[in-house]
Each structure stands twice: as C-alpha cells, then as structure tokens.
C-alpha positions in Angstrom: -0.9 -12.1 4.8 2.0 -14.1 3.6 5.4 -13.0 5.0 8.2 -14.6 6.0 10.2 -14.5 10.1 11.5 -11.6 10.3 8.9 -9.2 8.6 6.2 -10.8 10.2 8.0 -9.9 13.5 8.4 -6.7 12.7 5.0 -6.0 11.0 3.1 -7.3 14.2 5.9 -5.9 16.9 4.8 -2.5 15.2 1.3 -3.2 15.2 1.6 -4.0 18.8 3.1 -0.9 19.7 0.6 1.5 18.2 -1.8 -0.6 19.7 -1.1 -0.5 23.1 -1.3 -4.2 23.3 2.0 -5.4 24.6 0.2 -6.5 28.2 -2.3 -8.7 25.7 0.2 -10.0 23.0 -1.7 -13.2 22.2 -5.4 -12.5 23.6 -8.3 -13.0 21.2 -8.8 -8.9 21.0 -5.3 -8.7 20.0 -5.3 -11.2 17.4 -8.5 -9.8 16.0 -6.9 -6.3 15.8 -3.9 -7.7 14.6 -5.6 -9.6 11.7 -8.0 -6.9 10.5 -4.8 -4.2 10.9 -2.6 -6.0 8.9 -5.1 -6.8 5.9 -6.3 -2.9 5.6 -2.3 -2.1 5.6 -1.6 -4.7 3.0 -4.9 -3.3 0.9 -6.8 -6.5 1.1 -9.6 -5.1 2.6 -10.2 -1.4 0.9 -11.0 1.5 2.2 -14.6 2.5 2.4 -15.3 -1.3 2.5 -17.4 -3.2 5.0 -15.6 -5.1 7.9 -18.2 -8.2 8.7 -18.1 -8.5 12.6 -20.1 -11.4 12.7 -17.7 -12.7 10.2 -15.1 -12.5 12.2 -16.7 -13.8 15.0 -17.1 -16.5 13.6 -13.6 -16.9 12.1 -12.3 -16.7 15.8 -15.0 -18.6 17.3 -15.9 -15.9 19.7 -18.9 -13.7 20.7 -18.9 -10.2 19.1 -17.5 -8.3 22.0 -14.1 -9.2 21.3 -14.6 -7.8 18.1 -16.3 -5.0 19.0 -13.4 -4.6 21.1 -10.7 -4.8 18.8 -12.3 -2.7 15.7 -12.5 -0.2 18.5 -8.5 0.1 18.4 -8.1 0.1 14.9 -10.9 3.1 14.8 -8.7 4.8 17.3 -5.7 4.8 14.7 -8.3 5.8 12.1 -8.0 2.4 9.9 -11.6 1.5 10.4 -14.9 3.8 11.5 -17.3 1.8 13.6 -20.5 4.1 12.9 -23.4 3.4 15.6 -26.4 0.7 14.4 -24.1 0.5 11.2 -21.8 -2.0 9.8 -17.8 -0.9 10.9 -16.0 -0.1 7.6 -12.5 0.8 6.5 -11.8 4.6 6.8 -12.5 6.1 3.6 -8.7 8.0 3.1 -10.4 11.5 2.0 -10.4 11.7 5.3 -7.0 11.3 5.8 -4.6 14.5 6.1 -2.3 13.1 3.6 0.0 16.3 3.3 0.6 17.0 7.2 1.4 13.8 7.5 3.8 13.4 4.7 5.1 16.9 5.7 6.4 15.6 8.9 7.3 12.3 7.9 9.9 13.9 5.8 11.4 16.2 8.4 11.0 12.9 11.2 13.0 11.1 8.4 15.6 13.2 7.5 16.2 13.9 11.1 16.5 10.1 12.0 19.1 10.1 8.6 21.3 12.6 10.3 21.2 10.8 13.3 22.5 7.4 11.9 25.2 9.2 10.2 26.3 10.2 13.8 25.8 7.5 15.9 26.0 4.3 14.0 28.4 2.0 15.0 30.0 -0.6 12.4 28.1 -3.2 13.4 24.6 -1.4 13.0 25.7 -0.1 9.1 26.7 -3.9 8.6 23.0 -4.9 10.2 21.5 -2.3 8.0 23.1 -3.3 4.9 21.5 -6.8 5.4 18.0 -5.8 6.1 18.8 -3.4 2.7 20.1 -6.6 1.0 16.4 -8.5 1.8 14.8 -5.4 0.3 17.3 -5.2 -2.7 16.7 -9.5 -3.3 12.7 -8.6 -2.9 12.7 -6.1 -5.3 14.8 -7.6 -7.8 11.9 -10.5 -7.8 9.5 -7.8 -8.4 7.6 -8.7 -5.0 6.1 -5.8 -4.2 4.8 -6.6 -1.0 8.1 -8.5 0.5 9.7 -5.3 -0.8 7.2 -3.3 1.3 7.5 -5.1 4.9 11.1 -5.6 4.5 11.3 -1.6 3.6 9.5 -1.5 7.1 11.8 -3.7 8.8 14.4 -1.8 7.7 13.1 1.7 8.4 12.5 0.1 11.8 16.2 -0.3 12.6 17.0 3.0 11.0 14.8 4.7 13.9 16.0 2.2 16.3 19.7 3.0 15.3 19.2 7.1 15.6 18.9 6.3 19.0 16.4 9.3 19.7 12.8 8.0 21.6 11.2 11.1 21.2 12.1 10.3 17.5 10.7 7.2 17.7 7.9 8.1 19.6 7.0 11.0 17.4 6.7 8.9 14.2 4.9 6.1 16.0 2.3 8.8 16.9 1.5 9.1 12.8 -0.1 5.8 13.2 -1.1 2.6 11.5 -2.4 4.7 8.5 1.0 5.7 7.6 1.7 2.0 6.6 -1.4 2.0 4.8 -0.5 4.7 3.0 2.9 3.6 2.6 1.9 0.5 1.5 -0.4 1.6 -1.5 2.7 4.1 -2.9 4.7 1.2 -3.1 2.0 -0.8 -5.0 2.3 2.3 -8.2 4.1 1.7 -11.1 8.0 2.3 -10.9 7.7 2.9 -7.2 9.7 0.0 -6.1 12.2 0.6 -8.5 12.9 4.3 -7.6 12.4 3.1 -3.9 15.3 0.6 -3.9 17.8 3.2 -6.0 17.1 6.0 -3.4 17.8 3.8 -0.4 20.8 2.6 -2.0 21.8 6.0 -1.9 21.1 6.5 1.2 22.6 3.9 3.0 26.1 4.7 1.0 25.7 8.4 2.6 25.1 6.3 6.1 28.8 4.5 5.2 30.3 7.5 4.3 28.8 9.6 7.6 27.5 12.4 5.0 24.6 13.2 7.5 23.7 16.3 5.3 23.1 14.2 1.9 21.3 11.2 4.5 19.1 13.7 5.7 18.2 15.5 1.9 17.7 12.2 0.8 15.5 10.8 3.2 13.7 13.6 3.4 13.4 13.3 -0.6 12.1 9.7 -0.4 9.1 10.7 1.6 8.1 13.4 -0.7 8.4 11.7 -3.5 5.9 9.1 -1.9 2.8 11.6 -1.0 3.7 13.0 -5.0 2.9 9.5 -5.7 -0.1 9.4 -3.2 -1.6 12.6 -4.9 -1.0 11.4 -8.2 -3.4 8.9 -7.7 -5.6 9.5 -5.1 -6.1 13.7 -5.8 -6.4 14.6 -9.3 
C-alpha cells in the first residue's frame, strides 16, 4: 500500500486501535496484522481468497506462530476466517450484515455531524477544511484510493472533533470491515465524484452550525454508500 504521511498514520493509528495492539505497536504480530489488514481493506487481496501463511512467513522471516497469531486478530474483526487443517482465507462478505451495519453507521454519523456543528471551535473547522482540501486535490486527480484514506483521515477528525467517546467508541466497534466495505463503494463508478460534492456540503453546513442539514446529510452519505454496496454486491 502506497500512501503518503499522514494517511498512512491514520490508516495504521486506526488499525491499531481496533486491534488492540497499541502495547505491541512495532512487534512482528503487529506488523503482520497490520500488513495483511491493510491489503484486504485496500482490495488487494479479495475476499474468499487464500492468505498463504507460509508465505508470509517467509516474507517476515519468522516461524508461523506469529502468523498464526496475527490472522487470529484479523479473524476476530471478521477480515479473514482461519478454518482448522485449512488454508486462512479472506472472509467471504455474504457473510457480512451489510444493512445493520450501514443502518447504524448512518445514525453514528449523523449524530457525530450534529455534534461538530456544536462544538467545533474555529480552529478545528479550519483543520477540517484542510484534511477536506487533501480529499478535494485527490479526487480531482481521479485517485481513488488517496481519495479513500484521506476520506478516512478526515472522518477521523470529524469523530475526534464531536468530542463524544462513546461515539467514537461505538463506531470503532463496527470494525475493520467497515473500511473494507467502505473502501470497495468508493472504488464504483461516480462514487468519488458524488463523495467529494456531498462532503463539500457538509462541511459548509459545519461553517454555518446548521447541525440539522450536517446531520441529514451525513446520514445521506452513508446510505447512499450501502445503495452502492447492494447495487453491486446483491442483485
């Protein structure tokens, strides 16, 4: 995966979190996680795929515990199944609850929205119109998957700014699938495009402390993503 400073920071302080690995940031099981995590997320290895453990043993020059290890976490944010005396493989997403989790993403989103609109001071607005500015510069260069992780890192300071940690807690509970799925509605046609018009939107509603047409709208954005989702993964 190929991303600049700051999304890079934020894709693995993320990771990190939903791990549980911030007492083993830089151990081998952590960087093993890390690694596989990030390329399911970033649809390089697909779901339903094999993930080659002696591979990646030897790619990290370790035994196959550590592997073992790690592909355990991941299986415990349902990115990878790890199937006894068979191969581990990415999680298939029929398996996946898309709807409930789309369902409360919207309402978790809208509800950090309003929050913004209340609490942000000048400062954070300013900080959030420049993370919007990476995403605006990524999209206009048709870089679909800077436009993704800097839509992360952005999102990240939106739930950091509504200032709420059962908020943040509650969406960090979704899991590492809901950046997989994120990820692969960004990847279809037009997304981007509507993506960047809607936040746009959103962040003038954030300026103006309309908390109401914040929250509508954020709320909107997520639906509009599982419509996306179940256009293409459901019909």
């Amino acid at each position: 995966m190929d991303l600049d400073g700051p999304q890079r920071d934020t894709a693995i302080r993320m990771m990190t979190r939903m791990l549980r690995l911030e007492d083993r940031q830089g151990s081998l099981v952590a960087r093993i996680a890390l690694d596989v995590g990030l390329r399911i997320i970033d649809g390089e290895l697909a779901p339903g795929s094999d993930v080659n453990s002696v591979e990646l043993a030897q790619r990290f020059e370790t035994s196959r515990t550590p592997v073992r290890e790690a592909l355990m976490l991941l299986e415990k944010q349902n990115l990878v199944e790890v199937p006894a005396r068979r191969r581990p493989r990415v999680t298939d997403l029929s398996a996946t609850p898309i709807e409930e989790i789309y369902r409360v993403r919207a309402l978790l989103s809208g509800l950090a929205a309003r929050l913004v609109c209340e609490r942000a001071s000048e400062e954070q607005l300013r900080e959030l119109g420049e993370r919007l500015a990476v995403m605006r510069d990524a999209a206009a260069a048709g870089d679909t998957g800077g436009y993704f992780w800097a839509n992360v890192h952005y999102n990240d300071l939106v739930t950091q700014v509504a200032g709420d940690s059962v908020l943040g807690d509650l969406l960090d509970s979704l899991g590492l699938r809901v950046l997989q799925l994120r990820h692969r509605s960004m990847a279809q046609s037009g997304r981007m495009r509507d993506s960047m018009a809607d936040h746009e939107r959103v962040f003038i509603a954030y300026c103006q402390r309309d908390a109401d047409l914040a929250a509508a709208m954020s709320s909107a954005i997520v639906q509009d993503a599982y419509r996306v989702l179940i256009g293409k993964y459901r019909r």
